[in-house]
C-alpha positions as CSV (number, residue, x, y, z in Angstrom):
1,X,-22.8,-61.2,-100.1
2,X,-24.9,-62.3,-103.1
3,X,-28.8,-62.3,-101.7
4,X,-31.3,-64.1,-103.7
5,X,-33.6,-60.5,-104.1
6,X,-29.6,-59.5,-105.4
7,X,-30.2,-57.6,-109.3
8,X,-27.2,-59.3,-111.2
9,X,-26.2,-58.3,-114.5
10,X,-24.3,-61.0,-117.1
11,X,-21.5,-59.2,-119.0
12,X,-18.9,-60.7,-121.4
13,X,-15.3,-60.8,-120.0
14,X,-13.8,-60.8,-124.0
15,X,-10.6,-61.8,-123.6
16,X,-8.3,-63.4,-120.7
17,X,-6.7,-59.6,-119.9
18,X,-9.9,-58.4,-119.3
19,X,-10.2,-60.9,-116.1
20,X,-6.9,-59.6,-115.2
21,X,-8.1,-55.9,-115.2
22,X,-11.2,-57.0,-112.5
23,X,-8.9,-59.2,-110.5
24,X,-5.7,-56.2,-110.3
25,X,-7.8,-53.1,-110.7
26,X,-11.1,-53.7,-109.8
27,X,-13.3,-52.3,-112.8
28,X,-14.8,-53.5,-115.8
29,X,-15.6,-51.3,-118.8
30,X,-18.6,-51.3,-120.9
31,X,-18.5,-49.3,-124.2
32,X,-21.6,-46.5,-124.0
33,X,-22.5,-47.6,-127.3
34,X,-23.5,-50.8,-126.5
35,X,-24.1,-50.8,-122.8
36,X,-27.4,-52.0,-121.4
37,X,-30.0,-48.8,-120.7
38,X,-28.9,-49.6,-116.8
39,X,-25.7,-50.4,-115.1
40,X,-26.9,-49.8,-111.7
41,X,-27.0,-53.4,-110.7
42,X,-25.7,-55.0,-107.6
43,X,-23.4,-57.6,-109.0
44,X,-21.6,-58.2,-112.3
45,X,-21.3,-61.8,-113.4
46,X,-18.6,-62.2,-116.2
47,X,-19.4,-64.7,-119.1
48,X,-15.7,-66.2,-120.4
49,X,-16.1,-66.7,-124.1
50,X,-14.3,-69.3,-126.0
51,X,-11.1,-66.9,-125.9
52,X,-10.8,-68.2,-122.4
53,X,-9.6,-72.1,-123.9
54,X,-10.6,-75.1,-121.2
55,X,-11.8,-72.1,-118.5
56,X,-14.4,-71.1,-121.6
57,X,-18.5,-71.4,-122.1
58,X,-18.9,-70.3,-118.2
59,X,-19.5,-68.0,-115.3
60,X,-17.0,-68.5,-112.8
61,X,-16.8,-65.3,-111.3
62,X,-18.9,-62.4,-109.8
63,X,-18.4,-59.1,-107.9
64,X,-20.4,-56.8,-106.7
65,X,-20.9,-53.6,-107.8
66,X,-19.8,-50.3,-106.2
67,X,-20.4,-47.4,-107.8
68,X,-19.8,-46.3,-111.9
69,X,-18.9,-43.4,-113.9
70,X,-18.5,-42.6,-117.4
71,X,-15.5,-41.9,-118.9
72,X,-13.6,-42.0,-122.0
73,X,-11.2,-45.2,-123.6
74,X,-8.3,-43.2,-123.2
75,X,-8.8,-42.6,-119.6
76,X,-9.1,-46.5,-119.2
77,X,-5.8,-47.0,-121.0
78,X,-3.2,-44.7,-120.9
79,X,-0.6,-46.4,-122.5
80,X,-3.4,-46.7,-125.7
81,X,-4.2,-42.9,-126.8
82,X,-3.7,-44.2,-130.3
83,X,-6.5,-46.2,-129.9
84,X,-9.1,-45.8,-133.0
85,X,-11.8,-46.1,-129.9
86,X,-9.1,-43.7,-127.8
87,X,-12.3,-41.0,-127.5
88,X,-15.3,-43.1,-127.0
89,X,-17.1,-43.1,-123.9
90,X,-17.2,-45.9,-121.4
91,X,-19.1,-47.0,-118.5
92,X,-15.9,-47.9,-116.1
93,X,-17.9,-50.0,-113.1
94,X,-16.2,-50.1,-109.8
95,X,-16.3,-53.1,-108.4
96,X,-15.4,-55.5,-105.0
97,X,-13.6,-58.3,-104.8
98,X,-14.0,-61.2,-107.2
99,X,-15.9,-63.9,-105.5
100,X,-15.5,-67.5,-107.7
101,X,-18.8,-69.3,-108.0
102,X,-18.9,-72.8,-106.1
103,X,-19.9,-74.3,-109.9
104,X,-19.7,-72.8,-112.6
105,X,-22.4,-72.0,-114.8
106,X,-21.9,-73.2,-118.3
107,X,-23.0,-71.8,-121.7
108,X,-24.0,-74.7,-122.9
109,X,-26.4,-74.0,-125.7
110,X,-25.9,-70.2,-125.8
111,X,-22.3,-69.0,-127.1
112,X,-23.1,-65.6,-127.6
113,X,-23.9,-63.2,-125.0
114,X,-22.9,-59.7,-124.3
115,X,-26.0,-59.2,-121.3
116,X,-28.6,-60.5,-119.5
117,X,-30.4,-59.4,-116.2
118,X,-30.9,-62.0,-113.7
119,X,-31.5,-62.1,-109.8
120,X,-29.2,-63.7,-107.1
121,X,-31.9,-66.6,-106.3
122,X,-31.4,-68.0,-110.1
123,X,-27.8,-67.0,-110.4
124,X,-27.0,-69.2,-107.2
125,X,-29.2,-72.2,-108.4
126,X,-28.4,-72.0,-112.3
127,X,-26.1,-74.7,-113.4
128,X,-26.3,-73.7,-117.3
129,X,-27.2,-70.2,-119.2
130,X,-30.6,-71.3,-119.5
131,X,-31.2,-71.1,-115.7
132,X,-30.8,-68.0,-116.0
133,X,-33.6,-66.6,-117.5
134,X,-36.4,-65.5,-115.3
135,X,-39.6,-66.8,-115.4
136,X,-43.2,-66.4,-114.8
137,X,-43.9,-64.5,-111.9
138,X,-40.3,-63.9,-111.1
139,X,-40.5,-61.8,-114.2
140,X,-42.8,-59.4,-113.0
141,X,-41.0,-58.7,-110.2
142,X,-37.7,-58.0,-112.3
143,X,-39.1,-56.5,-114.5
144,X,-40.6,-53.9,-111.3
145,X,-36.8,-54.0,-109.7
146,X,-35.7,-52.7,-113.2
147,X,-38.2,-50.4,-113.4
148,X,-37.8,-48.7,-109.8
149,X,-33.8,-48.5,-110.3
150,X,-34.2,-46.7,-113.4
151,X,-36.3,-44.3,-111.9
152,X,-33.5,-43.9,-108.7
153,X,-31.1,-43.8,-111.2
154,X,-32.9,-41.4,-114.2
155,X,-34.6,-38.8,-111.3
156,X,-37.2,-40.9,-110.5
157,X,-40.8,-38.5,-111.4
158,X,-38.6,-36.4,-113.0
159,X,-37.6,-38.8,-115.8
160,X,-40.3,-40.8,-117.3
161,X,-38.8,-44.3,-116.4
162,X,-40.7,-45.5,-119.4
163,X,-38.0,-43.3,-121.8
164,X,-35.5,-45.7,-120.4
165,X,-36.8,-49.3,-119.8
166,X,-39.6,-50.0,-122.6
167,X,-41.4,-53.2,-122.8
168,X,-39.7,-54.2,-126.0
169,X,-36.4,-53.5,-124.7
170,X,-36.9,-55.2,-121.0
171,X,-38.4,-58.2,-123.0
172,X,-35.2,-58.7,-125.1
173,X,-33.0,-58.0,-121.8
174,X,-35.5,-61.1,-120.0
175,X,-35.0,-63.5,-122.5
176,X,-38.7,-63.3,-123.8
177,X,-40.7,-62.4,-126.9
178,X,-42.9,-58.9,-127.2
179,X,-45.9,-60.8,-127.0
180,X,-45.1,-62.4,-123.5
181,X,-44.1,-59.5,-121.8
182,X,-46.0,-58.0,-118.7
183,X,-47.9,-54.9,-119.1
């Protein structure tokens, strides 16, 4: 269950069959290229983009994470070897069951997303996008709970966790500018 302290990461569903792929099979897939420095999170919550018709501009759905690996396009999809992206590598997240919000959480403002960190406690209270950006002091302590899974992640001491989660980068991941960012 979703716990306020939760670490939640906000990932674009692109199209309708990629709902469809959570709900039947239980994964998502995040190209390598692009993925976030850390997909260790507890819970996934899946942005539907315009492509989704009436059910776009929101967050409906979350699951919680169990476990990821990387792996290769072709692996994903069998039936697409042809693929120009056939050999790329991919983050494929296991995940639970897909758990539908009580409201959703609507994009409002923001149209474009591809990710954004959050925590359970503003996930469960956010009503729009915008809700969803941690502030203040609750910063600090994400910015820590990013920090300290990197290091679990990376080899903790034996991986500088700075290599992976730099202020700039975290800062852009928060939702806040170089100049506000903890040090």
């Amino acid at each position: 269950m979703l716990q306020p302290e939760s670490l939640v990461l906000v990932c674009l569903l692109p199209e309708p069959r990629d709902l469809e792929i959570v709900k039947l099979l239980g994964w998502y897939r995040i190209p390598l290229r692009t993925a976030p420095k850390l997909v260790d999170v507890d819970y996934l919550a899946f942005y539907q983009p315009l492509t989704f018709g009436d059910k776009g501009s929101r967050i409906e759905y979350i699951a919680r994470v169990k476990g990821h690996e990387l792996t290769t396009r072709a692996e994903l999809f069998k039936d697409e070897t042809g693929h120009p992206r056939a050999n790329e590598e991919y983050y494929k997240i296991q995940l639970g069951n897909l758990e539908e919000l009580a409201t959703p959480i609507l994009a409002d403002k923001w149209k474009r997303l591809t990710f954004l960190y959050t925590t359970g406690e503003y996930l469960l209270s956010a009503r729009n996008f915008q809700d969803l950006v941690v502030r203040s002091d609750e910063r600090q302590a994400l910015w820590q709970a990013l920090r300290e899974r990197a290091g679990m992640v990376y080899g903790g001491e034996e991986q500088p966790v700075d290599s992976f989660l730099d202020e700039e980068w975290l800062a852009t991941l928060l939702g806040i500018s170089g100049s506000q960012s903890p040090e």
